[in-house]
C-alpha positions in Angstrom: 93.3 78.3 90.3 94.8 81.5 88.9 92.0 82.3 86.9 89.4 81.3 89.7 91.5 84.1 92.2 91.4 87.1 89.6 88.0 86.6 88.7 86.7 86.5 92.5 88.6 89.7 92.8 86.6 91.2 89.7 83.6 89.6 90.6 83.4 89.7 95.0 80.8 88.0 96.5 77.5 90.7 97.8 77.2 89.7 101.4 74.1 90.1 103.4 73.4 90.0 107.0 70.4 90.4 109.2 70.4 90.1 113.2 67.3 88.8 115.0 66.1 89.2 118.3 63.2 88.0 120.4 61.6 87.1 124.5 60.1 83.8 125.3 57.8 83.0 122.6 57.6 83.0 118.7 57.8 86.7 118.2 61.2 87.9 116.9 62.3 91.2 115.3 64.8 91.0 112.3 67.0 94.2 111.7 69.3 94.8 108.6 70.8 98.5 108.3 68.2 100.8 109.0 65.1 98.2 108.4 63.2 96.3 110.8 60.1 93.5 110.7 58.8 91.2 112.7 57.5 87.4 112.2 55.4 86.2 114.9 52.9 83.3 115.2 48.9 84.2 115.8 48.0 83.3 119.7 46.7 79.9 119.2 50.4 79.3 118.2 51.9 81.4 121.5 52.3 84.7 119.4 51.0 87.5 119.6 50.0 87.9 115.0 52.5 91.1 115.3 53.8 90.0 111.8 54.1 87.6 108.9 55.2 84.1 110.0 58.3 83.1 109.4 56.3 80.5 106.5 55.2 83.8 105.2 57.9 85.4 105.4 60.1 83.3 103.5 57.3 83.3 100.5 57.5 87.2 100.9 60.7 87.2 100.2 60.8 85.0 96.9 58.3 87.4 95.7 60.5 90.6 96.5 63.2 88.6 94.9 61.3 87.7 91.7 59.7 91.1 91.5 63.1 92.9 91.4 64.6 90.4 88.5 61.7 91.7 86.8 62.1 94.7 86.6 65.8 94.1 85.9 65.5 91.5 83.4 62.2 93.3 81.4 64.5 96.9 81.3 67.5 94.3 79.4 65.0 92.6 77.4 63.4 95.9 76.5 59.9 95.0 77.3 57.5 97.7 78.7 55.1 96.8 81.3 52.6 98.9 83.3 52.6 96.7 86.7 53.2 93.6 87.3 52.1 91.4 90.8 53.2 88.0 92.4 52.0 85.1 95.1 53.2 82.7 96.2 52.0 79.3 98.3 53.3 76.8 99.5 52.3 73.2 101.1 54.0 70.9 103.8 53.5 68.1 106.5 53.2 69.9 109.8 53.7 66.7 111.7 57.4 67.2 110.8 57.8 70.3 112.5 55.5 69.4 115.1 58.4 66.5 115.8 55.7 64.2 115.2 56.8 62.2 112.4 59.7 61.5 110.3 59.1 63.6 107.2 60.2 66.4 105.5 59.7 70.3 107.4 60.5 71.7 104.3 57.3 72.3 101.6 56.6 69.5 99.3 54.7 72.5 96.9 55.6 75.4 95.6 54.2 77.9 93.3 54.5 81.2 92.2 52.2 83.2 89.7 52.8 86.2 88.6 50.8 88.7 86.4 51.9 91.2 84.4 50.6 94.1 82.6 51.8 94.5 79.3 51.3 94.6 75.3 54.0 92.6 74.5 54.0 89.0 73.0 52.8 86.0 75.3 56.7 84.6 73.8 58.2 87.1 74.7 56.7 87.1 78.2 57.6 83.3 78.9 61.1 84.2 77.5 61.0 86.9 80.4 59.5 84.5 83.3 62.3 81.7 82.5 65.5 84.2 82.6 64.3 85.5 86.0 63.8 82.1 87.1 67.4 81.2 86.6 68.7 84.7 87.9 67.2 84.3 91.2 69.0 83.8 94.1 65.9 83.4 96.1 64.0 81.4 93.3 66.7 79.2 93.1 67.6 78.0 97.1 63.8 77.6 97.5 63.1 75.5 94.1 66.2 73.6 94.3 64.8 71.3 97.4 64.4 67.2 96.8 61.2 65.8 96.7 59.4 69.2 95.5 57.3 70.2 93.5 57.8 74.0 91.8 55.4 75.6 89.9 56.2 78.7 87.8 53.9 81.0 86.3 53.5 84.5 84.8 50.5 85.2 82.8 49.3 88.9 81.3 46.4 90.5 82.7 
């Protein structure tokens, strides 16, 4: 227990925090320090397409995530890469959000593909997709999810 209280005051936990206001309707805008977005819904849905949805959003954000370890983990590795790019999709059963049916809201499919840019071995560059993968906070809460299935990959182009 001793050991478990120094090294949480060597290592604190990063907190993040984002507030979120919106009207009547699906369109909200999210603030954290000085930045602001918006997610929205296109009209058919009640919105009024001013932003990503929050579906979008969330994918967005595992590629911001993922791009970032990147960067982080190819500077470590000491691989050079000109550019590097990343999508990501995702399927699920609408009904469930819908309150249609009893089944999962969260996505039954996931995958990311990335691209990158680079001279340096196709090992080397798998080596590189699989430490990000298990350094990502973002990668990680999305992937972890019963009943999915993840697909990771990062190819050179």
């Amino acid at each position: 227990m001793a050991l478990r209280r120094s090294l949480c005051r060597l290592f604190p936990a990063v907190k993040y925090s984002v507030t979120a206001e919106g009207a009547a309707g699906p369109s909200m805008q999210y603030k954290a320090g000085k930045h602001s977005q918006f997610t929205d819904e296109p009209p058919k849905l009640g919105g009024q397409d001013k932003g990503m949805n929050p579906m979008e959003t969330c994918l967005g954000s595992l590629c911001g995530c993922v791009h970032v370890l990147t960067y982080m983990v190819a500077k470590e590795m000491g691989l050079k890469f000109e550019k590097v790019g990343w999508s990501a999709s995702c399927e699920f059963d609408p009904r469930g959000l819908m309150g249609k049916a009893d089944v999962q809201v969260h996505w039954s499919k996931l995958i990311l593909e990335g691209t990158i840019k680079t001279d340096a071995p196709d090992e080397q560059v798998q080596e590189l997709l699989h430490k990000v993968e298990k350094r990502c906070p973002i990668s990680s809460l999305m992937s972890n999810v019963k009943d999915l299935e993840y697909i990771a990959s990062l190819k050179k182009g």
